[in-house]
Structure formats: C-alpha cells, structure tokens
N, C-alpha and C positions, 0 to 999 in steps of 0.2 A: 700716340703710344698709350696715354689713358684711355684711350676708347678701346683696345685691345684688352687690357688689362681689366678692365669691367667689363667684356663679353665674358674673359675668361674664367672671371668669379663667378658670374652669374652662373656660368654655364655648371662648373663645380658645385656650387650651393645646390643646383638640381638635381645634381648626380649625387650626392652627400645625402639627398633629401627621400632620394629615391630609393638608396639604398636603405635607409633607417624604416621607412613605410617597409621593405620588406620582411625586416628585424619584426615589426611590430606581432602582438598573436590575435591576428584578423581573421574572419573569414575570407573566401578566397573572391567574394563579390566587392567586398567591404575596400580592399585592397586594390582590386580595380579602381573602383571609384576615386579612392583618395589618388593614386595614379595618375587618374587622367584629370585629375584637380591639379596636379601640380604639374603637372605638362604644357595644360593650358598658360597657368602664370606664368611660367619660367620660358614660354613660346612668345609672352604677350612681354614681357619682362625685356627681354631680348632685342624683339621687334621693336622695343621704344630705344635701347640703345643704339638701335640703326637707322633712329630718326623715320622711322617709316609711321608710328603716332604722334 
C-alpha cells in the first residue's frame, strides 16, 4: 500500500510541476525544455519506485 501511495505522489508532484512550468513567463522553446527536464526525472523517479533501478 506504500508503494502505491508513493507512485501516486510522485506522479502528482509532476503533474503540480508541470503545471507551474506552464504559469511560468518563458519562451515557448524555454518551456519545452524545462518540460522534458521534468518528464525525464519524474519517468526515471517512477521507474526507481518500480524497482526497475
């Protein structure tokens, strides 16, 4: 049951994260980037909670 329960923060902290990068006043290059920054951790984040690192 904690291991659900830390997929499902993690998963919220990236979607919380994601949404505030779009609040931010970026260019719309700039904005990508930080994006797929945080996509990666929160994919790589994930993957460790699945024991797959």
């Amino acid at each position: 049951m904690g291991l659900l329960i830390s997929i499902l923060i993690t998963f919220l902290v990236i979607v919380l994260v994601l949404y505030l990068v779009q609040r931010l006043p970026l260019d719309g290059r700039a904005k990508q980037i930080v994006q797929a920054i945080v996509l990666v951790i929160g994919i790589i984040s994930l993957l460790k909670y699945l024991a797959v690192f």
